[in-house]
C-alpha positions in Angstrom: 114.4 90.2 88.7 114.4 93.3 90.8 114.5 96.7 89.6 118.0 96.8 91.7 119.0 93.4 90.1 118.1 94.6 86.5 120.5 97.8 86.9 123.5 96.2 87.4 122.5 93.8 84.9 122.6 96.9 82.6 125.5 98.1 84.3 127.4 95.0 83.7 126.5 94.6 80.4 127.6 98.3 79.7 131.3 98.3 81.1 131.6 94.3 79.1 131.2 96.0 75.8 127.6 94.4 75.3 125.2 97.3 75.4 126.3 99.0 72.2 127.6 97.7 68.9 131.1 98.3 68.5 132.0 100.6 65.6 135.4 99.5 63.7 135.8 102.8 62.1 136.4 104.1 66.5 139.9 104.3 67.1 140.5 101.8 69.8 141.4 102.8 73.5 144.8 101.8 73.2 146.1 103.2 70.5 144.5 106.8 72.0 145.9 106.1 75.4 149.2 104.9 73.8 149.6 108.3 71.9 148.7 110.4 75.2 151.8 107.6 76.6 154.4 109.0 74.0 153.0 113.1 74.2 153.6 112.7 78.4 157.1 111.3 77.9 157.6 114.3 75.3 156.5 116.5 78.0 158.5 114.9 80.8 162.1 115.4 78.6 161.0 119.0 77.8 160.7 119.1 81.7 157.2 120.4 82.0 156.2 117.2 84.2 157.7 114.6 86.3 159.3 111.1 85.9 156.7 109.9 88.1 154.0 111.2 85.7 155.0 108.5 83.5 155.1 105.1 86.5 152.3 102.9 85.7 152.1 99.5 87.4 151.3 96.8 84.9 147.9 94.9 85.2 148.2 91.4 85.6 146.4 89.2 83.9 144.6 87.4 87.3 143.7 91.3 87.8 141.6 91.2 84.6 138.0 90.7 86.2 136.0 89.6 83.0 136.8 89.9 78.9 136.1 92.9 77.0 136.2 93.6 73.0 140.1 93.8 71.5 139.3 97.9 71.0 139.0 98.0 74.7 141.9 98.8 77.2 142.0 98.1 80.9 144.1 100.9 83.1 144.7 101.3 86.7 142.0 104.4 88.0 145.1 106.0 89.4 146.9 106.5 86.0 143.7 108.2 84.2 142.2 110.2 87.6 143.4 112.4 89.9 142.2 111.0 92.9 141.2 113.7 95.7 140.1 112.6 99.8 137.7 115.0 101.4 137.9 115.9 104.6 135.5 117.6 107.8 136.9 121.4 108.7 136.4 121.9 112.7 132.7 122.7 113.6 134.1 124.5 116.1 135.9 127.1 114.3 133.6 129.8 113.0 135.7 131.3 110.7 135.9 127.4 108.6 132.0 128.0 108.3 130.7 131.3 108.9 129.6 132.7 105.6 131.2 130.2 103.3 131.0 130.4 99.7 133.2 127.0 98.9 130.6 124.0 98.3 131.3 121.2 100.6 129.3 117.8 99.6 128.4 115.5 101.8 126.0 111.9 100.8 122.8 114.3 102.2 123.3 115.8 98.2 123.0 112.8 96.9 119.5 111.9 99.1 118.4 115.0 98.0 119.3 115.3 94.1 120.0 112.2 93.0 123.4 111.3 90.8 123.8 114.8 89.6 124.9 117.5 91.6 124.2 121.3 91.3 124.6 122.6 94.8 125.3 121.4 98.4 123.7 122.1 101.2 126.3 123.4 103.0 129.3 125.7 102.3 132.6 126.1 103.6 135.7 129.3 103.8 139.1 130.2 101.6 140.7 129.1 105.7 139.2 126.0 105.7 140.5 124.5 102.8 143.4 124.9 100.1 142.8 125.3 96.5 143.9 121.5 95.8 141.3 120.1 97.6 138.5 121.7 95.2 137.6 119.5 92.8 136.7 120.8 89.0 133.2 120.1 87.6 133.0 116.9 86.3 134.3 114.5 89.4 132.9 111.8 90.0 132.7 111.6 93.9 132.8 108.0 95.1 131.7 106.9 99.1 134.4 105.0 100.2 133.0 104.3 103.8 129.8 104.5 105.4 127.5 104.4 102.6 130.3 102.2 100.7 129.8 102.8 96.7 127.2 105.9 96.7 128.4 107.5 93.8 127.4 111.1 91.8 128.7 113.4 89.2 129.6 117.5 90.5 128.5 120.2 88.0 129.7 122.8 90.1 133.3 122.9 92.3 133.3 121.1 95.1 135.1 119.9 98.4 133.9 116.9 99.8 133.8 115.0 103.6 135.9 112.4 104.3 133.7 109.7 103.2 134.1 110.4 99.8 136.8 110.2 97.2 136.8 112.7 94.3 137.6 110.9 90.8 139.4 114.1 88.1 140.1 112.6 84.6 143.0 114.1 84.4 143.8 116.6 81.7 146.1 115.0 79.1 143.6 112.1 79.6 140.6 114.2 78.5 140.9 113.3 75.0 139.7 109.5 75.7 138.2 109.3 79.0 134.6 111.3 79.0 134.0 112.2 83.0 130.1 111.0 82.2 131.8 107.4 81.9 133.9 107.1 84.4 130.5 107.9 86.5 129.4 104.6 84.6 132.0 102.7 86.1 131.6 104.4 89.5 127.8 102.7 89.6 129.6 99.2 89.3 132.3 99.8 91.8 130.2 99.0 95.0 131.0 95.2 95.3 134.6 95.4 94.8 134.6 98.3 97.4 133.3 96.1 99.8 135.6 93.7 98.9 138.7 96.1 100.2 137.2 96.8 102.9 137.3 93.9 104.3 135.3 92.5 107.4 135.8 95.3 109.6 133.0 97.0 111.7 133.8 100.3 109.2 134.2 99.7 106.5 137.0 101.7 104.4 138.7 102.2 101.4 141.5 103.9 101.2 143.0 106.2 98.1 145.8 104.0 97.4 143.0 100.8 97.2 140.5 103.0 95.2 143.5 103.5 92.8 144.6 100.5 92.2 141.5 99.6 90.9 141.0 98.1 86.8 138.8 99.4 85.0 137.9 98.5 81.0 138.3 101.6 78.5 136.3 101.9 75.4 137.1 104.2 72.3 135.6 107.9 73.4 133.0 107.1 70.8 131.8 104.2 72.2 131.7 105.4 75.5 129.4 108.5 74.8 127.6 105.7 73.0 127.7 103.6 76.3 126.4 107.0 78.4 123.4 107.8 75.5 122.0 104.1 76.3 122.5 104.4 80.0 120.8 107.8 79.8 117.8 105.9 77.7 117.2 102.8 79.9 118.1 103.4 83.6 115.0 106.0 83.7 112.8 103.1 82.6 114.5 100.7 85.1 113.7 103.3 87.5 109.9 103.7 86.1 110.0 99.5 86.9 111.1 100.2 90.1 108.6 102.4 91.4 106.2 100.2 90.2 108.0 97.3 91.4 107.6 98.8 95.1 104.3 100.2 94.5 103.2 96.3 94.0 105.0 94.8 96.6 103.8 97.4 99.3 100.2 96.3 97.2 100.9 92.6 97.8 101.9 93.2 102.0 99.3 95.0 102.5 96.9 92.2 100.3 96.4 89.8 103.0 95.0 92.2 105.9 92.9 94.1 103.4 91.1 91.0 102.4 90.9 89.5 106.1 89.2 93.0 106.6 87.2 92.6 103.9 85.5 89.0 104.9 85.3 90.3 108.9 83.1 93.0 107.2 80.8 90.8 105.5 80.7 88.6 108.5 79.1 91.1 110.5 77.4 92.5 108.1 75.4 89.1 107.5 76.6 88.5 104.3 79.8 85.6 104.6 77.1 82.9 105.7 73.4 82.3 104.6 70.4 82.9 107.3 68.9 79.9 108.2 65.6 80.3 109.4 65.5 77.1 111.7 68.4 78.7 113.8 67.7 79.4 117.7 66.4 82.9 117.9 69.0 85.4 119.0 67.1 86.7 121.9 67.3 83.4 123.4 70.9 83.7 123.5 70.8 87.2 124.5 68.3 86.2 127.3 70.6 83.2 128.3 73.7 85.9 127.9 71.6 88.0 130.7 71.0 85.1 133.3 74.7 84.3 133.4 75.5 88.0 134.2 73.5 87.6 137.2 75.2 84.3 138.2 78.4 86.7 138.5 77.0 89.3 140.4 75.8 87.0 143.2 79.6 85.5 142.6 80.6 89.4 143.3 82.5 89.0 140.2 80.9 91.8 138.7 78.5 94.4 139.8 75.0 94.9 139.5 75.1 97.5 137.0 76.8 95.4 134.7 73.3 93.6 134.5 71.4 97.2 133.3 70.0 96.4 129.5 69.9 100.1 127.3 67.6 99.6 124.5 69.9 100.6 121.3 68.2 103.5 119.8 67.7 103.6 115.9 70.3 106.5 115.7 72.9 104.4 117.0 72.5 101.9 114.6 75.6 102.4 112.0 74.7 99.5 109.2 71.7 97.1 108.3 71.6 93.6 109.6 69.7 90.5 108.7 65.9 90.4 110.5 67.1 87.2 112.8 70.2 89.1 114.0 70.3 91.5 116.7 72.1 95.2 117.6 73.9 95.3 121.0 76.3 97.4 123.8 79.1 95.7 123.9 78.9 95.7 128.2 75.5 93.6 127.6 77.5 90.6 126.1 80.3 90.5 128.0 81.9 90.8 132.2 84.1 93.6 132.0 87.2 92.7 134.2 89.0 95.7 134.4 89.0 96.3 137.9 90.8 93.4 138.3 93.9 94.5 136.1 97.3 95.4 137.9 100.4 97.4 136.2 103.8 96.3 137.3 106.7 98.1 136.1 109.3 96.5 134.4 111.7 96.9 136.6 109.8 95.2 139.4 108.5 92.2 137.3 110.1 88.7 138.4 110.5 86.5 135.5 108.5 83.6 135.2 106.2 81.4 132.7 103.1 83.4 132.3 102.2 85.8 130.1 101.9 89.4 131.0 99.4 91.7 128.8 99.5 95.1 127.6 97.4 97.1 125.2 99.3 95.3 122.2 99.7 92.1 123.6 102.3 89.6 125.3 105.3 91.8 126.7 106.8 90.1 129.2 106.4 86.6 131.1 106.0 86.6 134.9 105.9 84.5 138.1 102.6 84.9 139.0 99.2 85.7 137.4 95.9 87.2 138.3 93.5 85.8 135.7 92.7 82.5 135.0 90.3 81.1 131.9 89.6 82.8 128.6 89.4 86.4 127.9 89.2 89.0 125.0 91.8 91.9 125.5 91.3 95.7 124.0 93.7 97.7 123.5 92.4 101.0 125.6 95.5 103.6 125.3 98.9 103.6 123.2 98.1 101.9 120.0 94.9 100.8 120.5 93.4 101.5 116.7 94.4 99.6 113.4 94.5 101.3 110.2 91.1 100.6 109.4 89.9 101.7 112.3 89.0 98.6 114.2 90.6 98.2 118.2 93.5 95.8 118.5 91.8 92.2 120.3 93.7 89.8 121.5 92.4 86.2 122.4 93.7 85.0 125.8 93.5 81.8 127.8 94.6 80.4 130.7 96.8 81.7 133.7 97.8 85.3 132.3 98.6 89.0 133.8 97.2 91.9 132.8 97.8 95.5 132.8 95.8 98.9 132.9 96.3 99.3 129.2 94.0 96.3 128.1 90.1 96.1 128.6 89.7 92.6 130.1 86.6 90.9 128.4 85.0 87.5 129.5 82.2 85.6 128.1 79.6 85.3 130.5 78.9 81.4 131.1 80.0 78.8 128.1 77.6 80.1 125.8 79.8 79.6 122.7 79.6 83.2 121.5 83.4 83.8 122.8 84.7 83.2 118.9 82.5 85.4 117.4 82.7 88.0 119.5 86.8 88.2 118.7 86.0 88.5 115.3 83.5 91.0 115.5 85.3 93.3 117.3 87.9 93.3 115.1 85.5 94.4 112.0 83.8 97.4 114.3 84.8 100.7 113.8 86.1 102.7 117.0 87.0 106.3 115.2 84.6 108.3 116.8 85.5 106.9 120.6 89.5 107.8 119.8 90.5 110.7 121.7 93.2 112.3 123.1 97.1 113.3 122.6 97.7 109.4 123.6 94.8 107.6 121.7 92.3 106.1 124.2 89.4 104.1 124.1 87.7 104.7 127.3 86.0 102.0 129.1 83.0 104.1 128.8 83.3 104.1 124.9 84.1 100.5 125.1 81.0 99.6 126.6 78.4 101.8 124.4 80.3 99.8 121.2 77.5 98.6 119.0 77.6 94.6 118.2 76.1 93.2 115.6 74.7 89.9 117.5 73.6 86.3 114.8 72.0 83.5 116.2 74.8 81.2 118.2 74.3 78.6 114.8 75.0 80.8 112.1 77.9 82.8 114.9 79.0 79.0 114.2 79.0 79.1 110.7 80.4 82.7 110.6 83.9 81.6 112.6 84.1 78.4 110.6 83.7 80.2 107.4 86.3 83.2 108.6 88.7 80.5 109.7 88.5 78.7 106.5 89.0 81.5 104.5 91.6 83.2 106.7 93.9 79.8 106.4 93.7 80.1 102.7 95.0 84.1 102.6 97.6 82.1 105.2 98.6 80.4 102.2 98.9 82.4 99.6 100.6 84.3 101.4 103.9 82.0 102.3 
């Protein structure tokens, strides 16, 4: 159950009569609310209110939404509150705004203190408003559009916008309704606004529909009873539901953290054992060297993709097994960029293949300008991931590629193409990140140190990775 789920639960259970004990020595609801019935009517032949003070429309019984205890009473919101619309005064008169000392609430008070309100952010003029329209501490003000069922309790006068309705227990109704409780019911109201809103694109309730809503009653005692509960357990619900969050953001965040953690021990030489009967790396690196040349008689590349820079110890960022082997990135790979051609949006021509960016696929077009299998990188935009790593992308076949992607090829069939992904996704690229719109220059791209195995245990490393990576796959459904 959700922390969400569990307050309404509570909620529920507290407007049903099930959250407290009831106390037979409380005078029931209705014998209170009968008694205020007889003082109005005294009231209305001594002429000090109206006829219509007395009109309440009878609840029937296919109104009655669930059962509450026999000391309970249901009544119609109308007949116990004074129910008060806000309203917007014209931003473009000054004198509605300038200087105001009236306190005008808006759902931004809510965002910013919660279900009880001291102040408001903003204030309006005596011109802007009438003295009706203030409402008395103690309204509850109810969002009946917008943010349908957003509900808090005023300490201070108020005036509201008109998204809001301001619920007054009136005053010869103060002796049974407490203004804390009627907040109570305000909490559960949120479905049944919906409701009355119906399937409009805004959705709105009006007064007369917020009115005619039911509500159960309890004795006053009960329902500061009711409140004292509330007050007890909703800050422990809350508690839940920070922790709640806190392990669910935990729990997202679980799967790349541990597919971070084995790319780290894979190039750190410790997902797979050394065997000692592998190939020695510099037999690939050699072979790795030999195809480079192939593609610079092609003209695929140029000759100073073939230049070998010894790494130097103080570029060496971690320790590596004795058989493995510390590398430039540009000495493992053809660097394709020249190759790479931007077309705007807006002069692309649909089609079937897939045209790259920095973050991958973001279009498909009609034609293509590569043609086999190639490692993108991210080189400007959002080209780092939170751990610091550059975004890869595997990518094969007939594809398009922009100027904000490194294109990457292995050089021959070599079998190193797998790895390679991998490994670039455990390498940290902080200290090459620069610039107002990060970049990772193809000048930082090619000093990138790579931690190089034998090709059998690179073998054993992407088996192992892909084994483990379609179990976290699992888990994780």
């Amino acid at each position: 159950m959700t922390a969400e789920q569990l307050r309404n639960s509570i909620l529920q259970e507290a407007i049903s009569g099930r959250l407290v004990p009831q106390d037979p020595n409380d005078e029931p609801a209705s014998v209170l609310l009968q008694r205020i019935r007889e003082e109005k009517a005294r009231l209305v032949k001594e002429g000090k209110l109206k006829k219509k003070d007395l009109v309440e429309t009878p609840i029937k019984e296919e109104e009655i939404p669930f059962e509450i205890p026999e000391s309970w009473e249901w009544v119609r919101i109308r007949d116990i509150c004074s129910i008060v619309n806000g309203f917007t005064p014209r931003r473009t008169e000054p004198k509605f705004w300038t200087n105001g000392t009236i306190n005008w609430f808006t759902v931004e008070d809510i965002n910013k203190q919660g279900e009880v309100i001291r102040y408001t952010e903003q204030k309006i003029t005596e011109a802007a408003t009438s003295e009706d329209r203030i409402v008395r501490p103690g309204s509850v003000l109810l969002c009946c559009t917008a943010s349908v069922g957003r509900c808090a309790i005023t300490t201070v006068p108020v005036t509201t916008n008109q998204q809001f309705n301001a619920l007054t227990v009136k005053e010869e109704f103060r002796k049974a309704v407490s203004d804390t409780y009627i907040l109570t019911i305000a909490k559960t109201l949120a479905p049944t606004l919906h409701q009355l809103a119906g399937q409009t694109t805004f959705e709105f309730v009006s007064v007369t529909k917020v009115g005619n809503i039911v509500i159960p009653i309890p004795p006053l005692a009960e329902q500061k009873r009711i409140v004292a509960k509330l007050e007890e357990l909703l800050p422990i619900v809350e508690q839940y539901g920070k922790a709640q969050k806190e392990l669910d953001e935990l729990n997202a965040a679980l799967p790349a953290r541990l597919r971070q953690s084995i790319l780290q021990e894979a190039i750190h030489g410790k997902l797979v054992p050394q065997n000692e009967n592998d190939e020695p790396v510099d037999i690939l690196f050699n072979h790795i060297q030999e195809e480079k040349l192939k593609l610079i008689k092609q003209n695929i590349i140029r000759k100073k993709e073939a230049v070998i820079n010894a790494v130097k110890e103080d570029e060496i960022p971690f320790d590596i097994p004795s058989s493995w082997k510390w590398c430039h990135l540009e000495e493992l790979v053809a660097i394709l960029d020249g190759y790479r051609k931007p077309v705007s949006k807006h002069d692309r021509e649909v089609g079937t293949y897939p045209y790259y960016g920095a973050n991958g696929v973001l279009d498909y077009v009609r034609d293509y300008i590569f043609d086999g299998e190639y490692l993108l990188v991210g080189e400007d935009g959002s080209v780092i991931t939170s751990y610091g790593n550059p975004i890869v992308n595997k990518a094969s076949g007939k594809i398009w590629v922009n100027n904000h992607a490194h294109v990457l090829q292995e050089c021959g069939k070599l079998g190193y193409y797998d790895y390679l992904f991998y490994a670039l996704q455990a390498i940290s690229i902080k200290k090459y990140i620069h610039g107002f719109m990060p970049k990772y220059s193809q000048g930082d791209l090619r000093k990138t140190m790579i931690p190089l195995p034998p090709l059998a245990e690179q073998q054993r490393i992407v088996a192992k990775i892909e084994e483990l990576f379609e179990q976290i796959d699992k888990i994780s459904k």
